[in-house]
Backbone atoms as SQL, in Angstrom:
CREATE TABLE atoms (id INTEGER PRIMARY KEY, chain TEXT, resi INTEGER, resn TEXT, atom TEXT, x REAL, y REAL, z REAL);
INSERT INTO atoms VALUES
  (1, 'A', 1, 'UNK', 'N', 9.264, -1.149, 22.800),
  (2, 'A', 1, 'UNK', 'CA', 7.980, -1.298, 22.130),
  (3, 'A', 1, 'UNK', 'C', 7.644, -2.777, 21.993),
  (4, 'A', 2, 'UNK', 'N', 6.186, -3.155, 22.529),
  (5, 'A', 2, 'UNK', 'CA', 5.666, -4.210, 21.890),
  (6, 'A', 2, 'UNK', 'C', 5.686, -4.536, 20.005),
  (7, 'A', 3, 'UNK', 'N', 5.945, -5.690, 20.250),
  (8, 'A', 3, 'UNK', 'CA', 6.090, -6.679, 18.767),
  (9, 'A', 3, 'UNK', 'C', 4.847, -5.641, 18.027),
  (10, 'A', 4, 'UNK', 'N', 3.587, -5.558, 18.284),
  (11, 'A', 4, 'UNK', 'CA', 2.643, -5.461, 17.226),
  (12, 'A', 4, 'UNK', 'C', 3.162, -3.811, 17.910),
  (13, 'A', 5, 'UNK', 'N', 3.371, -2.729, 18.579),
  (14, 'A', 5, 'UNK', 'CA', 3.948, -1.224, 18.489),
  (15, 'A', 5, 'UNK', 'C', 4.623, -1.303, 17.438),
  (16, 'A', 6, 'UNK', 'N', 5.952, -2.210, 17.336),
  (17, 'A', 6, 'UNK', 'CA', 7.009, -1.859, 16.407),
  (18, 'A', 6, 'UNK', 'C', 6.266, -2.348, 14.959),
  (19, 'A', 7, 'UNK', 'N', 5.292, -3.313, 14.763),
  (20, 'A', 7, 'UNK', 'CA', 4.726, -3.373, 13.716),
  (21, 'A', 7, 'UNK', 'C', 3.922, -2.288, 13.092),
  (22, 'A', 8, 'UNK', 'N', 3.402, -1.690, 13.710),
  (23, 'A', 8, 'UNK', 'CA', 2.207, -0.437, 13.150),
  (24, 'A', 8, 'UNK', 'C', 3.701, 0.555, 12.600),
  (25, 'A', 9, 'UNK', 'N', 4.209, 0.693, 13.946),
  (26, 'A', 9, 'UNK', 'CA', 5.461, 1.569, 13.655),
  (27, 'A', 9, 'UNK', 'C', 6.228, 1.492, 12.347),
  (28, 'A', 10, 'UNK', 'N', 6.462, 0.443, 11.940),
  (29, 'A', 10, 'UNK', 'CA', 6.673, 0.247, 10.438),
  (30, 'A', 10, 'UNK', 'C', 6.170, 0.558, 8.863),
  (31, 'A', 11, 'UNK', 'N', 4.839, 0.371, 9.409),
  (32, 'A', 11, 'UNK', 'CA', 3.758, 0.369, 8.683),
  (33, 'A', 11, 'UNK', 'C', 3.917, 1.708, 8.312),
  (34, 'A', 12, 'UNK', 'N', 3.611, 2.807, 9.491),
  (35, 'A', 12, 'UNK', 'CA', 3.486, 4.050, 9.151),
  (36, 'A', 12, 'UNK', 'C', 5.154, 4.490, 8.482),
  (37, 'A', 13, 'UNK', 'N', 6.021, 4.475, 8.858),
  (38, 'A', 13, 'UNK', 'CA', 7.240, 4.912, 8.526),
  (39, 'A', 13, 'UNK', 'C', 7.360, 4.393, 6.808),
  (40, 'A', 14, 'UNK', 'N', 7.027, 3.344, 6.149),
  (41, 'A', 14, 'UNK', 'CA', 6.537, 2.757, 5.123),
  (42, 'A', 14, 'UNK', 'C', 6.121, 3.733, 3.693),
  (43, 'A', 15, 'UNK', 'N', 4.547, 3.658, 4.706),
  (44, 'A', 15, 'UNK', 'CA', 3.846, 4.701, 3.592),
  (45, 'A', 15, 'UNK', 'C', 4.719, 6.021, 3.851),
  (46, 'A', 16, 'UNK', 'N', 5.047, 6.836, 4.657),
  (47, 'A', 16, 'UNK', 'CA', 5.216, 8.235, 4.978),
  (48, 'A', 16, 'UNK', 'C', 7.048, 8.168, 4.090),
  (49, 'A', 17, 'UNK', 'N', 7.315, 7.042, 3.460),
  (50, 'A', 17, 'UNK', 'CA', 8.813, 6.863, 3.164),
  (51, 'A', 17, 'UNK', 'C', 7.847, 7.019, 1.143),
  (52, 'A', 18, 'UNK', 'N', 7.314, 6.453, 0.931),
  (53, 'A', 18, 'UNK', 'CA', 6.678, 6.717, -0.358),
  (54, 'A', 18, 'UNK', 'C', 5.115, 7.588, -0.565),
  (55, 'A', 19, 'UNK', 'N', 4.768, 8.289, -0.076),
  (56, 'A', 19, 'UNK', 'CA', 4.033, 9.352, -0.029),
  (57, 'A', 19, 'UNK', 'C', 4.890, 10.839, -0.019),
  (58, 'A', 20, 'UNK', 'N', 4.143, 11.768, -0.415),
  (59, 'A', 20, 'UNK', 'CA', 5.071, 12.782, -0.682),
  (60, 'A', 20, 'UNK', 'C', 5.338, 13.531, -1.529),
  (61, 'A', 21, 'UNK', 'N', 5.678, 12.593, -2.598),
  (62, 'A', 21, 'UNK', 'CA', 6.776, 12.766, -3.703),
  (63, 'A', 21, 'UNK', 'C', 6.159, 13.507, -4.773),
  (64, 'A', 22, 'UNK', 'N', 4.917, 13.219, -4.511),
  (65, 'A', 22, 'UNK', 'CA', 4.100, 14.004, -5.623),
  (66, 'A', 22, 'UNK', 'C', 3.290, 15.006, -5.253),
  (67, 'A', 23, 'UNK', 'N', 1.369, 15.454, -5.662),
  (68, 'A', 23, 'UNK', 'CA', 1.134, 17.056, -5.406),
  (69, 'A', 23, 'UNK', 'C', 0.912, 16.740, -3.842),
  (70, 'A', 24, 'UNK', 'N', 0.021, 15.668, -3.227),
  (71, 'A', 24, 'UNK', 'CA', -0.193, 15.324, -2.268),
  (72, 'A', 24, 'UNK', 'C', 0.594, 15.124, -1.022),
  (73, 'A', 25, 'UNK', 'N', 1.383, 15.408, 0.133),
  (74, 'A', 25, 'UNK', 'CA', 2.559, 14.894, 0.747),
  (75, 'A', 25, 'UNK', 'C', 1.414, 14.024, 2.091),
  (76, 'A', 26, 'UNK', 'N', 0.208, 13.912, 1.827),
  (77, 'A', 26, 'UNK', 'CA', -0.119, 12.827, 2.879),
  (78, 'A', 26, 'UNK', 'C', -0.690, 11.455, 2.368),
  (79, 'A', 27, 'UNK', 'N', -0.524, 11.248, 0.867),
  (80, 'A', 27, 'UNK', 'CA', -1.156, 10.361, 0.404),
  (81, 'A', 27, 'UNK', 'C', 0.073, 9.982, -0.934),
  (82, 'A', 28, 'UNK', 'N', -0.582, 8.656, -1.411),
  (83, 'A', 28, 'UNK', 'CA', 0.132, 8.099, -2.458),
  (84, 'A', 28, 'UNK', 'C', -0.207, 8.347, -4.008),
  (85, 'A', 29, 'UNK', 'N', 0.395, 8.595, -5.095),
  (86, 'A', 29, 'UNK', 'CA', -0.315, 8.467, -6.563),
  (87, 'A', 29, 'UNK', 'C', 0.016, 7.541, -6.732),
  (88, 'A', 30, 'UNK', 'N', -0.607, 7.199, -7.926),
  (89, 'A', 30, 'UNK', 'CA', -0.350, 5.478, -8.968),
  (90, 'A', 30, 'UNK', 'C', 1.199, 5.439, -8.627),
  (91, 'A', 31, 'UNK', 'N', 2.023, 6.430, -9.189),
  (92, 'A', 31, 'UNK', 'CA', 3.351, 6.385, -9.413),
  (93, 'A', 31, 'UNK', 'C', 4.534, 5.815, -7.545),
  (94, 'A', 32, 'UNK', 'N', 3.356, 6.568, -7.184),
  (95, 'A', 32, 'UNK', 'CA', 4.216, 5.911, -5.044),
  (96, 'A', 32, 'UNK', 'C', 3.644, 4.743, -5.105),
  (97, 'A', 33, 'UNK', 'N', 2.742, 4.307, -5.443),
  (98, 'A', 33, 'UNK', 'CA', 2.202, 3.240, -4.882),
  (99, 'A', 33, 'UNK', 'C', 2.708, 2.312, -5.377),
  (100, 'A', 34, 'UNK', 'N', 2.968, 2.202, -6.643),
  (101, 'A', 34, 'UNK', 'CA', 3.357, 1.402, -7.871),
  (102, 'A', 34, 'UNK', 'C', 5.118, 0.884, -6.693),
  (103, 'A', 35, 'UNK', 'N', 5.491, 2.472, -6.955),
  (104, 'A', 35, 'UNK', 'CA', 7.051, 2.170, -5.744),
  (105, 'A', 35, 'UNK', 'C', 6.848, 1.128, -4.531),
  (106, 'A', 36, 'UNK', 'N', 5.715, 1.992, -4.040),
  (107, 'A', 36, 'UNK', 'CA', 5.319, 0.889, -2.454),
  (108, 'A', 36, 'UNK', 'C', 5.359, -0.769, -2.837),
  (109, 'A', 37, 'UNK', 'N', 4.763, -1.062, -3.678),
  (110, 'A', 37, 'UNK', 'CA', 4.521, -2.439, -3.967),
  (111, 'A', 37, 'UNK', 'C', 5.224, -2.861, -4.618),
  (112, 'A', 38, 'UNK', 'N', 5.929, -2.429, -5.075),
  (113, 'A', 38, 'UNK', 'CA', 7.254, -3.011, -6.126),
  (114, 'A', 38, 'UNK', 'C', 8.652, -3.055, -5.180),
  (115, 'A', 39, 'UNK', 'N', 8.583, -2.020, -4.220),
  (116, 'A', 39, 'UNK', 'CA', 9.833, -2.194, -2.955),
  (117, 'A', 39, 'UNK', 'C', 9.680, -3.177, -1.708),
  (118, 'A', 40, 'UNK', 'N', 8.334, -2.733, -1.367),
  (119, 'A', 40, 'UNK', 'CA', 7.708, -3.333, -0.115),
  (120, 'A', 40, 'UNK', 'C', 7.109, -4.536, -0.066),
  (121, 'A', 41, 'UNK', 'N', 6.946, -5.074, -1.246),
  (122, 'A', 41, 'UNK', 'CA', 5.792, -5.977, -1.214),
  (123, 'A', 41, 'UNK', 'C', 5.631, -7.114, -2.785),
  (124, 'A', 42, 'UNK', 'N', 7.183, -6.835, -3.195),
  (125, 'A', 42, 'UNK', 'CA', 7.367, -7.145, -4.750),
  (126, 'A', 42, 'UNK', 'C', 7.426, -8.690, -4.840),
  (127, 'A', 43, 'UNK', 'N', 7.119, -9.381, -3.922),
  (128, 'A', 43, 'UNK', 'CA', 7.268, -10.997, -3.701),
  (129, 'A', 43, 'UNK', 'C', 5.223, -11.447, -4.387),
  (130, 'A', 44, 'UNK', 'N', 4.765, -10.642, -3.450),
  (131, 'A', 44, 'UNK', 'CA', 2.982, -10.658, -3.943),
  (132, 'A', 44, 'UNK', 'C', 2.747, -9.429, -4.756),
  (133, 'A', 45, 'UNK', 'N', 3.435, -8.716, -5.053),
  (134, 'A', 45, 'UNK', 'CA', 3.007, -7.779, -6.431),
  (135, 'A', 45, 'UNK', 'C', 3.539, -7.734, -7.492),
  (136, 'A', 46, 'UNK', 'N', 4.379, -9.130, -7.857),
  (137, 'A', 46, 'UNK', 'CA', 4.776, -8.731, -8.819),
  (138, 'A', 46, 'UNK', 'C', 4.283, -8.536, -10.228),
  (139, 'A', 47, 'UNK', 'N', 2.858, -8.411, -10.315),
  (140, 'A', 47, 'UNK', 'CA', 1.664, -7.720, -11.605),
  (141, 'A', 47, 'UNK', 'C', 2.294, -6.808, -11.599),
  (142, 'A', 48, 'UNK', 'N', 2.139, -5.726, -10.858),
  (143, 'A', 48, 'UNK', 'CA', 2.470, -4.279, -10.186),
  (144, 'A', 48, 'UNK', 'C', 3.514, -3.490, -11.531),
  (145, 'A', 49, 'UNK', 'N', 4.235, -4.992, -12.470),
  (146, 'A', 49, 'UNK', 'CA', 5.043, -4.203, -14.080),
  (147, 'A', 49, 'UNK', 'C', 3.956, -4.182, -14.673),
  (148, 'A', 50, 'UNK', 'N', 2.654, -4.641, -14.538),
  (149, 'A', 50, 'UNK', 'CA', 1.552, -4.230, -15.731),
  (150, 'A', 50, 'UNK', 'C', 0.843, -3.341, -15.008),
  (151, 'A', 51, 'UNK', 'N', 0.730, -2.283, -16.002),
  (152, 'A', 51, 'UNK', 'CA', 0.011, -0.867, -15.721),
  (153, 'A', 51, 'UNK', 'C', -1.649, -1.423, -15.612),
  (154, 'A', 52, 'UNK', 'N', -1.690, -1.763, -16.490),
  (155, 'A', 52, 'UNK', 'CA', -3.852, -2.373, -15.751),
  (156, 'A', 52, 'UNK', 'C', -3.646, -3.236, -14.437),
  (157, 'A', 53, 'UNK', 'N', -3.304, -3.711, -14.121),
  (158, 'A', 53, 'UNK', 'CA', -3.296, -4.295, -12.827),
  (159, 'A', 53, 'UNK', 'C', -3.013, -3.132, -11.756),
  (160, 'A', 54, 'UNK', 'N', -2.069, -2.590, -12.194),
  (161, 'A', 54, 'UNK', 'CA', -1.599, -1.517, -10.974),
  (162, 'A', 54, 'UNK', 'C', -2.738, -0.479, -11.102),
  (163, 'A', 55, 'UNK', 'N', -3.393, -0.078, -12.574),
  (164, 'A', 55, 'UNK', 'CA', -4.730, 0.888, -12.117),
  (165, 'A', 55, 'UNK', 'C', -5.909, -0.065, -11.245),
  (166, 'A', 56, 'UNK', 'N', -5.633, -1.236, -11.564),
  (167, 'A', 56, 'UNK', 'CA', -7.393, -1.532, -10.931),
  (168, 'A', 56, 'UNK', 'C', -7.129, -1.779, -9.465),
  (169, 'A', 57, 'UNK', 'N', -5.626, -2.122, -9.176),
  (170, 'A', 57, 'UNK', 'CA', -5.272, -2.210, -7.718),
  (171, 'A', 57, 'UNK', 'C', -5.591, -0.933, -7.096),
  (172, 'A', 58, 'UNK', 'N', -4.696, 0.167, -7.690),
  (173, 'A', 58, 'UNK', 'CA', -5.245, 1.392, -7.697),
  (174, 'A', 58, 'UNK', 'C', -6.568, 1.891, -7.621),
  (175, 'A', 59, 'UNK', 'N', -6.863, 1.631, -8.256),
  (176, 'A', 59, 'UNK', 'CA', -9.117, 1.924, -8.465),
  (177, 'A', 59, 'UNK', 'C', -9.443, 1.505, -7.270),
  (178, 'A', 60, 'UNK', 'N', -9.027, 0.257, -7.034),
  (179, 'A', 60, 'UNK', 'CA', -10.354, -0.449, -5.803),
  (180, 'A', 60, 'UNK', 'C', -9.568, -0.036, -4.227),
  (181, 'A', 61, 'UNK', 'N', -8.772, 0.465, -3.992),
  (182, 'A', 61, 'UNK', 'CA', -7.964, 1.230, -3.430),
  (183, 'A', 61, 'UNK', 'C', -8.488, 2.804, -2.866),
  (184, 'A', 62, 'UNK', 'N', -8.891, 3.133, -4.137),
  (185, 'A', 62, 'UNK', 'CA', -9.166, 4.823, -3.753),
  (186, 'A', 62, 'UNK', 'C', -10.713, 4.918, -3.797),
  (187, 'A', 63, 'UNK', 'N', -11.012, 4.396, -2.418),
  (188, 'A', 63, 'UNK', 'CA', -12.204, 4.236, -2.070),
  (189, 'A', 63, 'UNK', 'C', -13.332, 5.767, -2.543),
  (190, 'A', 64, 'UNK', 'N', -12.916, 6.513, -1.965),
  (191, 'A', 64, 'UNK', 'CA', -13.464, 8.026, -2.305),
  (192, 'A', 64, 'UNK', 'C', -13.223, 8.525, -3.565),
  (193, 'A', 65, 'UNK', 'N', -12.503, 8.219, -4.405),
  (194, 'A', 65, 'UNK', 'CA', -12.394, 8.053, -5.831),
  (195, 'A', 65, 'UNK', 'C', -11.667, 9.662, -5.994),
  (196, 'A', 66, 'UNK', 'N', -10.680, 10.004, -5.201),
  (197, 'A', 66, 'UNK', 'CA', -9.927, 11.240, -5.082),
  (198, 'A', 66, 'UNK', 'C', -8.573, 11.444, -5.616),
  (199, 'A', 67, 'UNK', 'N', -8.404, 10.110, -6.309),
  (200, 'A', 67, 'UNK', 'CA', -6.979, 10.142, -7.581),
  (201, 'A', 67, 'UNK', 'C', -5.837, 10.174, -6.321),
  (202, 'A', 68, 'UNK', 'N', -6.230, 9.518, -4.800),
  (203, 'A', 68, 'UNK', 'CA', -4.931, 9.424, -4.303),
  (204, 'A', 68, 'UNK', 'C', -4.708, 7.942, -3.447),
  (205, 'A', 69, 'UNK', 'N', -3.828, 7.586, -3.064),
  (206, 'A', 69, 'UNK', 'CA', -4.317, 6.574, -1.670),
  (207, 'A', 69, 'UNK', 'C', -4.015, 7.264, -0.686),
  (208, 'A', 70, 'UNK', 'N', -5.428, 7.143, 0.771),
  (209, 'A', 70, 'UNK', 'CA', -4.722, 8.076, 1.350),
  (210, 'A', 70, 'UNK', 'C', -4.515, 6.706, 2.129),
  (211, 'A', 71, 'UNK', 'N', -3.870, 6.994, 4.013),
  (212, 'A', 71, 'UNK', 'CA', -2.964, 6.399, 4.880),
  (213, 'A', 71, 'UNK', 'C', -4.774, 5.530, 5.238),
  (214, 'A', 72, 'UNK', 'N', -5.130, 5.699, 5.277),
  (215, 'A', 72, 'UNK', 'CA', -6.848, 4.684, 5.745),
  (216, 'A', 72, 'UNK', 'C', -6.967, 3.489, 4.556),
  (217, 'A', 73, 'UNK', 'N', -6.298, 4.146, 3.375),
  (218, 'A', 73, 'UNK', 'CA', -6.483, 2.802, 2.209),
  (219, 'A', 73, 'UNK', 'C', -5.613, 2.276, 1.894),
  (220, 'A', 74, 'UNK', 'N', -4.280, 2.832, 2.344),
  (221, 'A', 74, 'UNK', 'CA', -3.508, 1.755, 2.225),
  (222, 'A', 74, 'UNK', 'C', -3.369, 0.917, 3.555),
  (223, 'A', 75, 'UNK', 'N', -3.737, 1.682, 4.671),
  (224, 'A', 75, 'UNK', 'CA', -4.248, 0.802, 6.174),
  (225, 'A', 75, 'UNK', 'C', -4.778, -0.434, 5.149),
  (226, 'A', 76, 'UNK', 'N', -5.947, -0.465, 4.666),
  (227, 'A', 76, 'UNK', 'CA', -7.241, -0.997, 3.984),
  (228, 'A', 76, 'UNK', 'C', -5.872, -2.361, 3.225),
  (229, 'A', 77, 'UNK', 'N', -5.382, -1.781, 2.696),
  (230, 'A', 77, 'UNK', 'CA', -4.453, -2.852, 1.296),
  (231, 'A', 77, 'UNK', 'C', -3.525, -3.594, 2.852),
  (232, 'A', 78, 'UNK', 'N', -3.595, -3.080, 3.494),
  (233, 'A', 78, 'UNK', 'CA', -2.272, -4.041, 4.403),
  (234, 'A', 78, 'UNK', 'C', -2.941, -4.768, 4.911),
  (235, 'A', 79, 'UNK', 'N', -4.180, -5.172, 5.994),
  (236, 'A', 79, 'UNK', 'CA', -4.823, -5.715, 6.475),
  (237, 'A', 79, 'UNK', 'C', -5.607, -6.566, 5.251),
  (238, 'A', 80, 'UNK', 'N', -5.898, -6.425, 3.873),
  (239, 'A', 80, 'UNK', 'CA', -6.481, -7.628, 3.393),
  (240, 'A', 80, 'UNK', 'C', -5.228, -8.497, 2.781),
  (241, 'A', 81, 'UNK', 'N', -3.797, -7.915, 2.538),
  (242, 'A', 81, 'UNK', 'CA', -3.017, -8.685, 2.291),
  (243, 'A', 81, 'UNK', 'C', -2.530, -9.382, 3.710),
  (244, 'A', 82, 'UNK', 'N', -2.520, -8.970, 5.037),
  (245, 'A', 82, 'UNK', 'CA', -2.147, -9.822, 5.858),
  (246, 'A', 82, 'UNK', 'C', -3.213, -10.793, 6.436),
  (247, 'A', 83, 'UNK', 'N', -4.311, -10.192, 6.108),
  (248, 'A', 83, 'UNK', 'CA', -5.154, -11.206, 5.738),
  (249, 'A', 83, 'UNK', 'C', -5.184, -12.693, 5.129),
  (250, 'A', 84, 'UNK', 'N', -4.928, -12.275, 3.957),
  (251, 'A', 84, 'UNK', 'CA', -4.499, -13.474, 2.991),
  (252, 'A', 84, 'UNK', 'C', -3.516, -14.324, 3.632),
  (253, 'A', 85, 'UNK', 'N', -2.432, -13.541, 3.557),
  (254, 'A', 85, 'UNK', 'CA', -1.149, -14.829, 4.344),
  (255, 'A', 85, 'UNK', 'C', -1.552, -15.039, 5.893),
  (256, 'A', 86, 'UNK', 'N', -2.377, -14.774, 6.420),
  (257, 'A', 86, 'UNK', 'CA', -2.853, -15.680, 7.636),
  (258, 'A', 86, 'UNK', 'C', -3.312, -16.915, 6.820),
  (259, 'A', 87, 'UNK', 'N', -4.153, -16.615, 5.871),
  (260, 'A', 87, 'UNK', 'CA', -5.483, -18.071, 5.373),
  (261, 'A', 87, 'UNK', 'C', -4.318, -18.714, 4.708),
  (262, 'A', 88, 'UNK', 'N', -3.339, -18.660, 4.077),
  (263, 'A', 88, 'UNK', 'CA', -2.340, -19.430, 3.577),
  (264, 'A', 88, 'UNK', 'C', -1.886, -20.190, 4.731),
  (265, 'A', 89, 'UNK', 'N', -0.964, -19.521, 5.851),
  (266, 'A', 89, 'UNK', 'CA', -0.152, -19.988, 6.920),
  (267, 'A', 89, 'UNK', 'C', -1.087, -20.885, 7.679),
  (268, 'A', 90, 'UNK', 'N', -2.174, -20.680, 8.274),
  (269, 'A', 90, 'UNK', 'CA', -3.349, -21.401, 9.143),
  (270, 'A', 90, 'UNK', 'C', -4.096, -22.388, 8.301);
């Protein structure tokens, strides 16, 4: 696999490793997500111990306002955080 194959490849194995767990098995609640970003990503989330931060991350997240994240919004959260650390690095 190409560099950016094995990257997506990650990506998905990621969410599909914290999705599940709850009523939903294709999407995330507060409670996976909270996991996702506190395992995956705990260097830039570390708010993610305060519960208002993690709802409004949450909120602006669940675009359709369906009490889940699905795999398109957290697509959505990976691309504006790799976003960011491009404009840092460049």
């Amino acid at each position: 696999m190409s560099d950016i194959q094995n990257g997506m490849a990650l990506l998905i194995t990621a969410f599909h490793k914290y999705s599940g767990k709850g009523k939903d098995k294709t999407a995330l609640g507060k409670r996976e997500l909270k996991d996702l970003l506190t395992a995956e990503l705990g260097d830039m989330f570390a708010e993610t111990k305060d519960q208002a931060a993690l709802d409004k991350i949450f909120k602006d997240l669940d675009v359709n306002a369906d009490g889940v994240v699905d795999f398109q919004e957290y697509i959505t959260l990976i691309a504006l955080v790799t976003m960011l650390c491009n404009d840092k690095v460049y």
